[in-house]
Backbone as a printed PyTorch tensor [residue, N CA C, xyz], in Angstrom:
tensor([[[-80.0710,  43.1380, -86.1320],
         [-79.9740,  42.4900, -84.8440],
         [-81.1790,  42.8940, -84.0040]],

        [[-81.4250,  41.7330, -83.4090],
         [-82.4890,  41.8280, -82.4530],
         [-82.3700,  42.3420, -81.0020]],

        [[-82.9460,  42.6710, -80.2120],
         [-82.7870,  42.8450, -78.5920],
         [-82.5850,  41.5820, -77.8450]],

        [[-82.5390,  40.4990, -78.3510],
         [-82.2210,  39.1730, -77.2740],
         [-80.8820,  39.1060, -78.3550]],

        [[-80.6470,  39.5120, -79.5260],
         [-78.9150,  39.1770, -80.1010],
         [-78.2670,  40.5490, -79.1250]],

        [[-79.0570,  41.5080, -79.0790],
         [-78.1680,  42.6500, -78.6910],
         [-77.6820,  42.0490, -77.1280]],

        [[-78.7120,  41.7170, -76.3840],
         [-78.5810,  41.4260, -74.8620],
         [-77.8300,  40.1480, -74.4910]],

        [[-77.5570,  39.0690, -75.4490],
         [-76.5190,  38.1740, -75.5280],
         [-75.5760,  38.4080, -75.8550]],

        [[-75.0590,  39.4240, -76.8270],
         [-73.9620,  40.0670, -76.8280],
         [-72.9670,  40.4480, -75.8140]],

        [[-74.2940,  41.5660, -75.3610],
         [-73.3860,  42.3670, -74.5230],
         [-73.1140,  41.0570, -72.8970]],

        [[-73.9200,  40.5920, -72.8270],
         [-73.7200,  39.2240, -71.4500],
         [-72.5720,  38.6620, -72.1240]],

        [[-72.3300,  37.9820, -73.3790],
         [-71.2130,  37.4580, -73.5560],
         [-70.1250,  38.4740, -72.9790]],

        [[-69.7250,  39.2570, -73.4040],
         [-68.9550,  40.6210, -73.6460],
         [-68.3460,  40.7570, -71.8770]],

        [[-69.7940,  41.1550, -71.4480],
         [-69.3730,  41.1720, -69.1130],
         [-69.6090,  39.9020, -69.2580]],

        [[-69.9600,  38.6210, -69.6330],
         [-69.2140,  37.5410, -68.3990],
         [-67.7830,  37.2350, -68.8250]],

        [[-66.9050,  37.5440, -70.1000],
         [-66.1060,  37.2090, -70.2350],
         [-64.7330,  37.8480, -69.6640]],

        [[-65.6120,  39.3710, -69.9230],
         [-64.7310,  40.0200, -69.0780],
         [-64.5120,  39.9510, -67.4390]],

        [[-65.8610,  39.8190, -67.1460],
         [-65.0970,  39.1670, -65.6610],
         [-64.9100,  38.2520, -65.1860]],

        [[-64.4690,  37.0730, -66.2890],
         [-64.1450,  36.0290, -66.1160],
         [-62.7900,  36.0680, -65.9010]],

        [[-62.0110,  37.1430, -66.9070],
         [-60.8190,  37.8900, -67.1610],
         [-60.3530,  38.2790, -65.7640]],

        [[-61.1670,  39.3470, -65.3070],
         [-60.6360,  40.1780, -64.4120],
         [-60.4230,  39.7890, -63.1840]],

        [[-61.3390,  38.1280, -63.0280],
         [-61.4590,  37.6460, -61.6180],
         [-59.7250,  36.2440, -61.6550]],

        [[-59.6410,  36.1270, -62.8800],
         [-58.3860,  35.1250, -63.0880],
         [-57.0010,  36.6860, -62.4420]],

        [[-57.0970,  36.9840, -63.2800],
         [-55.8410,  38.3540, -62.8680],
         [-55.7110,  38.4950, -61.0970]],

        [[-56.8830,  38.5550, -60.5810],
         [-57.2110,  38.9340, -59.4960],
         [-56.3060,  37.6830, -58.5260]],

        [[-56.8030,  36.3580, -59.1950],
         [-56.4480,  35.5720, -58.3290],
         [-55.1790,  35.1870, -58.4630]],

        [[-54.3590,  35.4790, -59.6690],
         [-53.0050,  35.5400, -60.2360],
         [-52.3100,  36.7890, -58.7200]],

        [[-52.7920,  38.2660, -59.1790],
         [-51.7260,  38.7900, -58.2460],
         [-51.9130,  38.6410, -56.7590]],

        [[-52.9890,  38.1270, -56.3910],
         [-53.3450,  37.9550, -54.9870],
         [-52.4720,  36.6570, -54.6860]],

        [[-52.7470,  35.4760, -55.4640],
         [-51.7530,  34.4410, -55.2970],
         [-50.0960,  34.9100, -54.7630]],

        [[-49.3300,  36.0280, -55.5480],
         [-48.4670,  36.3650, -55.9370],
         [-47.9750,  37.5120, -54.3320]],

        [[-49.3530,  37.9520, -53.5520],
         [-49.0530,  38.5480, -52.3700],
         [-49.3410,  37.9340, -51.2870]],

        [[-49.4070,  36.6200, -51.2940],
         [-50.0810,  35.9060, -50.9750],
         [-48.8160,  35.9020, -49.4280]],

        [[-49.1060,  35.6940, -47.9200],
         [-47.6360,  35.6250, -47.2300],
         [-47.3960,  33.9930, -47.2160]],

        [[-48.1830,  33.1060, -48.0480],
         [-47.4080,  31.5730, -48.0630],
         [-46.1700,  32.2200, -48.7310]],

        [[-47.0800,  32.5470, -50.4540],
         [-45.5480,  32.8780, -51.2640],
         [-44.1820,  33.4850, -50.7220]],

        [[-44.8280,  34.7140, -50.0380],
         [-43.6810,  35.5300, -50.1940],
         [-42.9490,  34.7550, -48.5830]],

        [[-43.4830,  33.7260, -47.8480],
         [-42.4730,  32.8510, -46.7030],
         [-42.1870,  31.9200, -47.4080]],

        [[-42.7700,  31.2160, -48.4240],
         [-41.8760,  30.4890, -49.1200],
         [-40.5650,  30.9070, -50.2280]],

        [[-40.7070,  31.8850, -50.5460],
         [-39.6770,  32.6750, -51.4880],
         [-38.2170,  32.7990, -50.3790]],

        [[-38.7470,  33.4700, -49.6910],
         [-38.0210,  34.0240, -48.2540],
         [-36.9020,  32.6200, -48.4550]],

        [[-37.7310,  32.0520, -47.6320],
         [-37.2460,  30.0220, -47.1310],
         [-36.3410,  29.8290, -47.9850]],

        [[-36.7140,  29.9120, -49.2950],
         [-36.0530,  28.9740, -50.6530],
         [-34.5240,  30.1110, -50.7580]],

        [[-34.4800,  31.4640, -50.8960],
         [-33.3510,  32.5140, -50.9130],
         [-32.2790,  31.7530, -49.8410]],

        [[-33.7370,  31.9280, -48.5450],
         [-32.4910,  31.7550, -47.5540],
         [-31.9060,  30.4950, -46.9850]],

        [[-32.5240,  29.3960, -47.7880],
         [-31.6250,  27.8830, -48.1840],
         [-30.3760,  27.7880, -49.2020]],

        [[-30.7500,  28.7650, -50.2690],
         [-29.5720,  28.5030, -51.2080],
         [-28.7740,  29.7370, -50.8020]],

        [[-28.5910,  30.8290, -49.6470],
         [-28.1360,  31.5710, -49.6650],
         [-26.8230,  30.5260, -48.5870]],

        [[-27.5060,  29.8140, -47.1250],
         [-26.9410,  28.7980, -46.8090],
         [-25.9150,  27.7560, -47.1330]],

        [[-26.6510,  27.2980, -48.3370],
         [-25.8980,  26.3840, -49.2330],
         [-24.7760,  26.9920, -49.6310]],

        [[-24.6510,  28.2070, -50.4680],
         [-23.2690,  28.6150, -50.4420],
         [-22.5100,  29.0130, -49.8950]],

        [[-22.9280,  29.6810, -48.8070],
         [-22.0400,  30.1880, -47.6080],
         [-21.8320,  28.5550, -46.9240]],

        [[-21.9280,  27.2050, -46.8220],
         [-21.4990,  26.1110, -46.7850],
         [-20.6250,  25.9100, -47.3320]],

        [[-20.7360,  25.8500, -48.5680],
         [-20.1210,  24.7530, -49.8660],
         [-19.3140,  25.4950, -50.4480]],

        [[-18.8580,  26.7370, -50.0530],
         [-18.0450,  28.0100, -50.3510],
         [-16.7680,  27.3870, -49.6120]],

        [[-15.5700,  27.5040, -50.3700],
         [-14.3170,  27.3930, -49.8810],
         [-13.8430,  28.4430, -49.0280]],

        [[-13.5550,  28.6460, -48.3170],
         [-12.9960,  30.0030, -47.4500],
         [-11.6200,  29.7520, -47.5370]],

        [[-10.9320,  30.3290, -48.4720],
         [ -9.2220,  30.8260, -48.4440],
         [ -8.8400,  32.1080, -48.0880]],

        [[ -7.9810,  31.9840, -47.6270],
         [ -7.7550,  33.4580, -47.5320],
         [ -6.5630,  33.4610, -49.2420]],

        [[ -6.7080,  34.8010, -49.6510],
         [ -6.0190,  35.0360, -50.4770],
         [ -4.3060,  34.9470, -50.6550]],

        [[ -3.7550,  34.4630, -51.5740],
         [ -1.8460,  34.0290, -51.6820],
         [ -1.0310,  34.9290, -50.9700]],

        [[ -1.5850,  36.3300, -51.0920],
         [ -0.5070,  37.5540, -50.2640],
         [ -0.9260,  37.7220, -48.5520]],

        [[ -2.0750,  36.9090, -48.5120],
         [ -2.6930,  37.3530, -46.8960],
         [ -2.2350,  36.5480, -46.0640]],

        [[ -2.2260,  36.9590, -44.3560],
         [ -1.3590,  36.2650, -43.1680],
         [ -2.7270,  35.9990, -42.6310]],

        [[ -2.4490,  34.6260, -41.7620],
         [ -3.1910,  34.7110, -40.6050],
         [ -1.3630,  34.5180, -39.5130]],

        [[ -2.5450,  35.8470, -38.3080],
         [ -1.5830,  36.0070, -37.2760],
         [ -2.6570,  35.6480, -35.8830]],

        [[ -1.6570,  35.2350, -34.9130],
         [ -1.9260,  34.9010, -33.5150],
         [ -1.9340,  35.8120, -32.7990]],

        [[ -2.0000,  36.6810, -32.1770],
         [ -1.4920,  37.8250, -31.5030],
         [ -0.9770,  37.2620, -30.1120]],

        [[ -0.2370,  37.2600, -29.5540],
         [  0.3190,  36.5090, -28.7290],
         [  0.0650,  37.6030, -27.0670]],

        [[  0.4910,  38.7700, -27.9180],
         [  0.6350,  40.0210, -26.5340],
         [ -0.1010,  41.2040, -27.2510]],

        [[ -0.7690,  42.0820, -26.8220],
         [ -1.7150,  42.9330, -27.9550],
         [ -1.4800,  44.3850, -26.5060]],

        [[ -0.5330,  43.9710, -25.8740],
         [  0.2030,  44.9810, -25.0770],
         [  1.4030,  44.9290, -24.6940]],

        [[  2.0030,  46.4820, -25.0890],
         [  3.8140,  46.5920, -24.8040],
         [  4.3610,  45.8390, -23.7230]],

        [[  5.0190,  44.7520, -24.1210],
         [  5.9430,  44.2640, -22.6410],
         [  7.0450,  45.0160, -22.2870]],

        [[  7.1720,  45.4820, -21.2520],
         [  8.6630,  45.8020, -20.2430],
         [  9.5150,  45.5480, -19.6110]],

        [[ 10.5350,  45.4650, -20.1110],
         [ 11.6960,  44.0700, -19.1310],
         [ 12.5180,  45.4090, -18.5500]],

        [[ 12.1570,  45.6850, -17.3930],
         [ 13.1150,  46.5250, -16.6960],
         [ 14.1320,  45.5730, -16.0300]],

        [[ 15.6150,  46.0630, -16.7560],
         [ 16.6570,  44.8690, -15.7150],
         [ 17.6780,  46.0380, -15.0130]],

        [[ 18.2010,  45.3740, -13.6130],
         [ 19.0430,  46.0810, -13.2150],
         [ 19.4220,  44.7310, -12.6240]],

        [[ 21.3080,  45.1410, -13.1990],
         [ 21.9800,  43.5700, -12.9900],
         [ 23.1370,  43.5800, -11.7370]],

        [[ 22.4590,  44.5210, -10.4440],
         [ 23.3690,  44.5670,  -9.6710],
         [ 23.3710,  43.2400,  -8.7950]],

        [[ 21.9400,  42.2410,  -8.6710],
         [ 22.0020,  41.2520,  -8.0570],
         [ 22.2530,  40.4290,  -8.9100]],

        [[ 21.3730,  40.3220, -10.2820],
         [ 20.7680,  39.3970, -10.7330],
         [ 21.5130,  39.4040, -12.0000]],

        [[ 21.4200,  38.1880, -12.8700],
         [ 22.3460,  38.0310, -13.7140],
         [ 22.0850,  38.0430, -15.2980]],

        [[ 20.6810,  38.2390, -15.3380],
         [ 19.6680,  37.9010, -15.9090],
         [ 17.5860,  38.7780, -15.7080]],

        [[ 17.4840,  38.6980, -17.0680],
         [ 15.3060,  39.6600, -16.7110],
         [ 15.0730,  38.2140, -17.5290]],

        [[ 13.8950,  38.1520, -17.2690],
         [ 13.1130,  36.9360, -17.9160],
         [ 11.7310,  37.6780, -17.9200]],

        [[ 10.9100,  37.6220, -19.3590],
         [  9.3320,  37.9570, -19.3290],
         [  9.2010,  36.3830, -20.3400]],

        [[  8.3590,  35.8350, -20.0370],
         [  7.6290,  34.6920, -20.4930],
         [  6.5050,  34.6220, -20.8090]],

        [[  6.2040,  34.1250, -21.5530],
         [  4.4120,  34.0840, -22.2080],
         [  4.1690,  32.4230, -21.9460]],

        [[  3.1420,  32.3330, -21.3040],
         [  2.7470,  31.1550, -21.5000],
         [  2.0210,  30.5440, -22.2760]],

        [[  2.0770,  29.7470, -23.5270],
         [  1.2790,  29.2810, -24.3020],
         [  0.4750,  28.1140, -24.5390]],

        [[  0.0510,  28.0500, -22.9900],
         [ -0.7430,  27.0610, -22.5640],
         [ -0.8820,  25.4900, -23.7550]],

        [[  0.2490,  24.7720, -24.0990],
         [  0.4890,  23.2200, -25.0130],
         [ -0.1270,  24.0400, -26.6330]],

        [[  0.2400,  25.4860, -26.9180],
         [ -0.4460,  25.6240, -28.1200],
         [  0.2970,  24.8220, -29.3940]],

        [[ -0.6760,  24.5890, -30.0670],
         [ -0.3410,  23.6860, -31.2640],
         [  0.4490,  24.7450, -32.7720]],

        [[  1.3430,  24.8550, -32.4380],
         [  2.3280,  25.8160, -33.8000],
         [  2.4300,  24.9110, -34.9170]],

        [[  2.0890,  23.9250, -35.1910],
         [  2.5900,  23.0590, -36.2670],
         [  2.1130,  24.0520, -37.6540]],

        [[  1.2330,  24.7180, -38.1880],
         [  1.0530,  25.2550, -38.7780],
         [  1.6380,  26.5850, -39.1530]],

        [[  2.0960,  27.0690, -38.0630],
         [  2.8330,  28.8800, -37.8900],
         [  4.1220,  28.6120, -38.1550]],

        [[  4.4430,  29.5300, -39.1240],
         [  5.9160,  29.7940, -39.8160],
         [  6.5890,  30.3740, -39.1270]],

        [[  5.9010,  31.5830, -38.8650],
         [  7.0140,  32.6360, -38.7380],
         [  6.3850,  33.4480, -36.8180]],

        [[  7.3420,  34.0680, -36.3930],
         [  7.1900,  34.6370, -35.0660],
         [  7.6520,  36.0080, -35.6960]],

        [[  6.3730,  36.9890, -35.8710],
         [  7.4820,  38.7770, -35.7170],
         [  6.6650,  39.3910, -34.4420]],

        [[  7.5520,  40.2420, -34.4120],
         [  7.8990,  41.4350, -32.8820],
         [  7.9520,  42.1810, -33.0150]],

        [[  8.0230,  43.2610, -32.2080],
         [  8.3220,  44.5670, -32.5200],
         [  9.4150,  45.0490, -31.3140]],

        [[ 10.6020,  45.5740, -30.7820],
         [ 11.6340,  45.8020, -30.2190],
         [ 12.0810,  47.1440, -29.9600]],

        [[ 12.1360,  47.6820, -28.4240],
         [ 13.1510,  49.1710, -28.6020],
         [ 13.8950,  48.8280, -27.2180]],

        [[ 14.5520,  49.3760, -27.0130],
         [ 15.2260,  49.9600, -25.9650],
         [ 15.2570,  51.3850, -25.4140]],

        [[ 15.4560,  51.6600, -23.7780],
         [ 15.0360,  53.3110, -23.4110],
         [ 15.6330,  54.1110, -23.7910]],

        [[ 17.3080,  53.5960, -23.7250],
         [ 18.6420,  54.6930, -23.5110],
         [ 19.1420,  54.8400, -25.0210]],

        [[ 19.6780,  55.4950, -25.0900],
         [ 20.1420,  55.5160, -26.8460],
         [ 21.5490,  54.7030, -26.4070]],

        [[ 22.2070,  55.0720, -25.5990],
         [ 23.6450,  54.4520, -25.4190],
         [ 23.9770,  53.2090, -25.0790]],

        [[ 22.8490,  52.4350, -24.6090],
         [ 23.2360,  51.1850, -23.6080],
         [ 23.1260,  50.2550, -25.4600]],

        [[ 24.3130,  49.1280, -25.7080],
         [ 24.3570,  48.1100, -26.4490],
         [ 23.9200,  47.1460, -25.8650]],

        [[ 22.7610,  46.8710, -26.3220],
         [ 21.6230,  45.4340, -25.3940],
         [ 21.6350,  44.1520, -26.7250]],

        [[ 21.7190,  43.3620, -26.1450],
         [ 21.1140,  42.4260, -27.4210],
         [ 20.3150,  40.8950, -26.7220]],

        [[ 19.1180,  40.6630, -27.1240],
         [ 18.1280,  40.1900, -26.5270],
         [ 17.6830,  38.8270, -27.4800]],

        [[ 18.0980,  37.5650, -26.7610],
         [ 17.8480,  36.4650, -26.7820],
         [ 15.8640,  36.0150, -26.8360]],

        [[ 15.6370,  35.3260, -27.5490],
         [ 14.3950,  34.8990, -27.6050],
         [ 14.2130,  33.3550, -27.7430]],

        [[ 13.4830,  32.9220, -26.4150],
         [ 13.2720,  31.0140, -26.6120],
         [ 12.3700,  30.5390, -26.3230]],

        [[ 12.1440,  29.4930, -27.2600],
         [ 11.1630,  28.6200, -27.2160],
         [ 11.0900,  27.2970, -26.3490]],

        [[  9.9810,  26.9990, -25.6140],
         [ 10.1910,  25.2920, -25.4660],
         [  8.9890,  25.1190, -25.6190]],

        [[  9.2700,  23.8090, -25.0760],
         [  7.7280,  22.8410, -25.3370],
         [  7.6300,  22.0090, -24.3830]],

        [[  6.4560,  21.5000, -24.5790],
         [  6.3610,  20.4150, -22.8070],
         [  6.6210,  19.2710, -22.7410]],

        [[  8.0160,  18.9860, -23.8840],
         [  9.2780,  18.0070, -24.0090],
         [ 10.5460,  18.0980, -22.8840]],

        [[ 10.1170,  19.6440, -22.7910],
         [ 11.4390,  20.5690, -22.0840],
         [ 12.7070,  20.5230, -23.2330]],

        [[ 12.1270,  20.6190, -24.9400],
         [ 13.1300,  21.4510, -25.8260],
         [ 13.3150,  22.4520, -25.8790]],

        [[ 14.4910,  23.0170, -26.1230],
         [ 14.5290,  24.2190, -25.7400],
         [ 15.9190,  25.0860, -27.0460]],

        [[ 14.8120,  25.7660, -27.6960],
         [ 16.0420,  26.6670, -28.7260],
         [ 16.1690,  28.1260, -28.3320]],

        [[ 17.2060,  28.5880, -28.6940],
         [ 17.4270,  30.2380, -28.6980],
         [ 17.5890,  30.9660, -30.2250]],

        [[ 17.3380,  32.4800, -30.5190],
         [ 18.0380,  32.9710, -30.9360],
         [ 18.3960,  34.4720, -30.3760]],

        [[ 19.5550,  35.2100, -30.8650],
         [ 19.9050,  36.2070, -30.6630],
         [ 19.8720,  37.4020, -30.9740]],

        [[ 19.0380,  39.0110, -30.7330],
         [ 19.3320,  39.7830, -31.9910],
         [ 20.0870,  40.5870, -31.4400]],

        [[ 20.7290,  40.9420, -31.8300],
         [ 21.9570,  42.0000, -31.1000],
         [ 21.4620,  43.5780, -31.8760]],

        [[ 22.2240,  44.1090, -30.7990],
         [ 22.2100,  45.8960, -31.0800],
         [ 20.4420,  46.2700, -31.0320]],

        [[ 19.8320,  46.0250, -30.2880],
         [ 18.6010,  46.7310, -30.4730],
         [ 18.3320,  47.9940, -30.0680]],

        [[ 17.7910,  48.8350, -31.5790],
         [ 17.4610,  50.0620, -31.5920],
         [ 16.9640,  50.4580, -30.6080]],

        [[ 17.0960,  52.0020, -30.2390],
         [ 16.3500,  52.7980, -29.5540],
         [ 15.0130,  53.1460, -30.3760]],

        [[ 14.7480,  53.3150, -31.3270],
         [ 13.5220,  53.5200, -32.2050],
         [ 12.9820,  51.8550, -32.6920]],

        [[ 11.3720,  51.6620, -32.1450],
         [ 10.8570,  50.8120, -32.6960],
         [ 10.8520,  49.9430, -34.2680]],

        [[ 11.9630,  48.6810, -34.1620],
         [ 12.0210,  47.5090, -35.5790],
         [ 11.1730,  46.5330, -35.1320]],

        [[ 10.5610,  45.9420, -36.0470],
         [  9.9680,  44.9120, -36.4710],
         [ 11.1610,  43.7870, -36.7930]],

        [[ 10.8060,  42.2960, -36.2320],
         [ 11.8690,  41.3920, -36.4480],
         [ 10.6530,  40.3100, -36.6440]],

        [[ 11.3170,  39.7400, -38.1620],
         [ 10.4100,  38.4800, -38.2840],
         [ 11.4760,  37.1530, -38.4060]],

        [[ 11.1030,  36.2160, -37.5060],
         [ 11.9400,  35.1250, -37.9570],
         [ 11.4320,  33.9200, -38.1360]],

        [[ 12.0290,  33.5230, -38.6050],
         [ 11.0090,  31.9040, -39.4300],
         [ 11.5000,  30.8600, -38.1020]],

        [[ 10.4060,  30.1840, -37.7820],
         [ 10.0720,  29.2420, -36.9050],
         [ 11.3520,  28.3630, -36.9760]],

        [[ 11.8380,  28.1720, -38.3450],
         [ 12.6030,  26.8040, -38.5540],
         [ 13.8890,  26.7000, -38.0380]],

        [[ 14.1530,  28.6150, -38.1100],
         [ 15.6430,  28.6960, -36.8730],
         [ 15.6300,  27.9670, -36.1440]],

        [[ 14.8360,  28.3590, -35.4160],
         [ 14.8460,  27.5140, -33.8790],
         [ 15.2460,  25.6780, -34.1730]],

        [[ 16.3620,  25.7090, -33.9060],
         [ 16.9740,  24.3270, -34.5400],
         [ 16.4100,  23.0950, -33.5250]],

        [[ 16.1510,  23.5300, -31.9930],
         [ 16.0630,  22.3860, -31.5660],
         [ 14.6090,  22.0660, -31.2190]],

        [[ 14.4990,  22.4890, -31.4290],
         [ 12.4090,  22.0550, -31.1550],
         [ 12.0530,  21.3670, -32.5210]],

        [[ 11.8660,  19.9540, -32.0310],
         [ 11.0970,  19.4960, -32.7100],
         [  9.9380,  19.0390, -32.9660]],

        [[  9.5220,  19.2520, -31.7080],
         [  8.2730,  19.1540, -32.0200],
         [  7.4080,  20.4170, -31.6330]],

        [[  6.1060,  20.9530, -32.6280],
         [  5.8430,  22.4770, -32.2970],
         [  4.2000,  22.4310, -31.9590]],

        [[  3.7400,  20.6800, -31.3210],
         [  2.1020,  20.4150, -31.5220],
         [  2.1420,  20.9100, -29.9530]],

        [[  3.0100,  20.7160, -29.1140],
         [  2.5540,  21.5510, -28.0340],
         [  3.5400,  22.1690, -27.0940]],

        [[  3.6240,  23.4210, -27.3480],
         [  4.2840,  24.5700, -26.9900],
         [  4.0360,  25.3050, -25.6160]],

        [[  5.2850,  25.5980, -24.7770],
         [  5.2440,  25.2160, -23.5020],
         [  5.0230,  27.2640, -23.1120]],

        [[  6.1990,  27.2650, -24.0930],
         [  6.3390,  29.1760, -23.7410],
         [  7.2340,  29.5000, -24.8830]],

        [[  7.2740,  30.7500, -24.6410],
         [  7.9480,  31.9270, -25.3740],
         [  8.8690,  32.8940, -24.5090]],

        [[ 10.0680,  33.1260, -24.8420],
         [ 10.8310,  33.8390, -23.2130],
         [ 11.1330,  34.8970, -24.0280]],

        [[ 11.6350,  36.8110, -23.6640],
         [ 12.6270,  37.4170, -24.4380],
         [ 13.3690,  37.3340, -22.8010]],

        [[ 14.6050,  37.4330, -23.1960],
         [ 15.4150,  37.6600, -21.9690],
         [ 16.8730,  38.2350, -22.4650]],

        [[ 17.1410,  39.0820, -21.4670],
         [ 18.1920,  40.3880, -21.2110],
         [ 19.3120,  39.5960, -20.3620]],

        [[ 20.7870,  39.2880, -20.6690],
         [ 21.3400,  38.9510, -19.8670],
         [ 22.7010,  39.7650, -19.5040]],

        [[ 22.5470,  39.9870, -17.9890],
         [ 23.9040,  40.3740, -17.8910],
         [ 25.1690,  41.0550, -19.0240]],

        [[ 25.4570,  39.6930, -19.6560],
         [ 26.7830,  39.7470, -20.7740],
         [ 26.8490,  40.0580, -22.1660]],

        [[ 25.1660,  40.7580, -22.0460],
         [ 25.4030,  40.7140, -23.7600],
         [ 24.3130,  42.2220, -23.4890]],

        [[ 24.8350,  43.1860, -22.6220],
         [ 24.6770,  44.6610, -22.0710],
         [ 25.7060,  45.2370, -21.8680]],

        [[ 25.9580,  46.6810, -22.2770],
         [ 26.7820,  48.0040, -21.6680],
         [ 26.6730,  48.4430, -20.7710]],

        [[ 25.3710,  48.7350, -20.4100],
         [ 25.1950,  49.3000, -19.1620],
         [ 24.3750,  47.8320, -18.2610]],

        [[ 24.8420,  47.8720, -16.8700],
         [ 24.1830,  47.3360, -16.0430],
         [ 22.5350,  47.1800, -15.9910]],

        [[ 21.8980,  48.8820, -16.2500],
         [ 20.5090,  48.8440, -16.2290],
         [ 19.7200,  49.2340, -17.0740]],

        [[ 18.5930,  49.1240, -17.3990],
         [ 18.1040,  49.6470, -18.5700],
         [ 16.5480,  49.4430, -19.0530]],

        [[ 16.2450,  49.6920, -19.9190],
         [ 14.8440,  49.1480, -20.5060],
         [ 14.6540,  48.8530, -21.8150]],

        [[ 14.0590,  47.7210, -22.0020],
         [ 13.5650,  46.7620, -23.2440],
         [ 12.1970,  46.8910, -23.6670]],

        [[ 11.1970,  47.7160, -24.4790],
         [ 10.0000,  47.2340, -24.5920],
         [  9.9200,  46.4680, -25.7870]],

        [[  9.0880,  45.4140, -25.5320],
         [  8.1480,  44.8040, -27.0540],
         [  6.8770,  44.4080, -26.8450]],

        [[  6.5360,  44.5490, -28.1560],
         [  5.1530,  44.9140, -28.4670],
         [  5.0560,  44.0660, -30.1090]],

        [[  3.6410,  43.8070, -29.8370],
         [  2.8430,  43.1990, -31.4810],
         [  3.7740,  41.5450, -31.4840]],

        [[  3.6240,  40.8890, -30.4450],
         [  4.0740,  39.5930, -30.2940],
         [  2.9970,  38.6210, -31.0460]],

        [[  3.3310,  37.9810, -32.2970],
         [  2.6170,  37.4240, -32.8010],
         [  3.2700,  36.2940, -34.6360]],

        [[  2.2970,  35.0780, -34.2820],
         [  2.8780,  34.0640, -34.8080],
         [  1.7980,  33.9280, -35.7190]],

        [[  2.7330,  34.1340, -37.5670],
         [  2.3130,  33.8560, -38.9040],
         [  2.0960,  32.6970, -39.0910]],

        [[  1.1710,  32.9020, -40.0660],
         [  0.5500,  31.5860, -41.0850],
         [  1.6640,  31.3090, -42.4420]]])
């Protein structure tokens, strides 16, 4: 070999190689490029979109949705020397129940001795109007769940007028006393 084979050689040899090294170059520079990496971004956070869309949201077969109706202890202090009757009412401004099953509560009384038993009613802005009754309520905090469908006379539940608990006179031992409830709220 000659000195113009040797010196074409080696020129073949470096231009090819940095023909090499300048493609690579423009490969990972492409690759840090901030179009790419705002277009990568974009494209994640379209199909991340898309499924949080097109995603069914159930809640699972054993899970409730609840209303919370009162998310503080009510107190029906009655003393029935005038009055014949306590009334606490919730107003549920025409709410739409057609969907809610069930109404649970939570219930005590102050005295251990007084036999109270405490009526709960519904109407609507029909002016229907159902009751039910639970008698003997504990001095220690129960939970009472009752299914909507008791309530025999409301028929219609798309717009709901109130919610009453009420203490009467005739269905008490003692004249005076105290009622709290608490965790007022209507199941799915």
């Amino acid at each position: 070999m000659d000195k113009k084979d040797i010196y074409e050689h080696l020129a073949k040899i470096y231009l090819d190689a940095s023909v090499t090294s300048k493609k690579q170059t423009k490969k990972s520079s492409f690759f840090k490029s901030p179009f790419f990496i705002a277009g990568s971004a974009a494209v994640l956070a379209l199909i991340f979109l898309f499924n949080f869309i097109t995603q069914e949201h159930k809640t699972p077969k054993n899970a409730e949705i609840a209303l919370v109706i009162s998310a503080e202890p009510i107190k029906i202090n009655f003393n029935f020397n005038p009055a014949k009757k306590e009334i606490y009412s919730i107003n549920l401004n025409n709410l739409n129940m057609f969907n809610f099953r069930t109404l649970e509560f939570s219930v005590k009384k102050a005295g251990i001795l007084n036999k109270i038993n405490l009526r709960v009613e519904f109407a609507n802005i029909y002016n229907e109007r159902s009751e039910i009754y639970f008698k003997e309520i504990p001095h220690r905090w129960q939970t009472h769940r009752v299914n909507l469908a008791d309530f025999k006379n409301i028929s219609d539940w798309s717009c709901m007028h109130e919610i009453s608990f009420i203490v009467e006179e005739w269905n008490v031992k003692d004249k005076n006393g105290v009622v709290f409830i608490d965790n007022v709220k209507f199941l799915r």
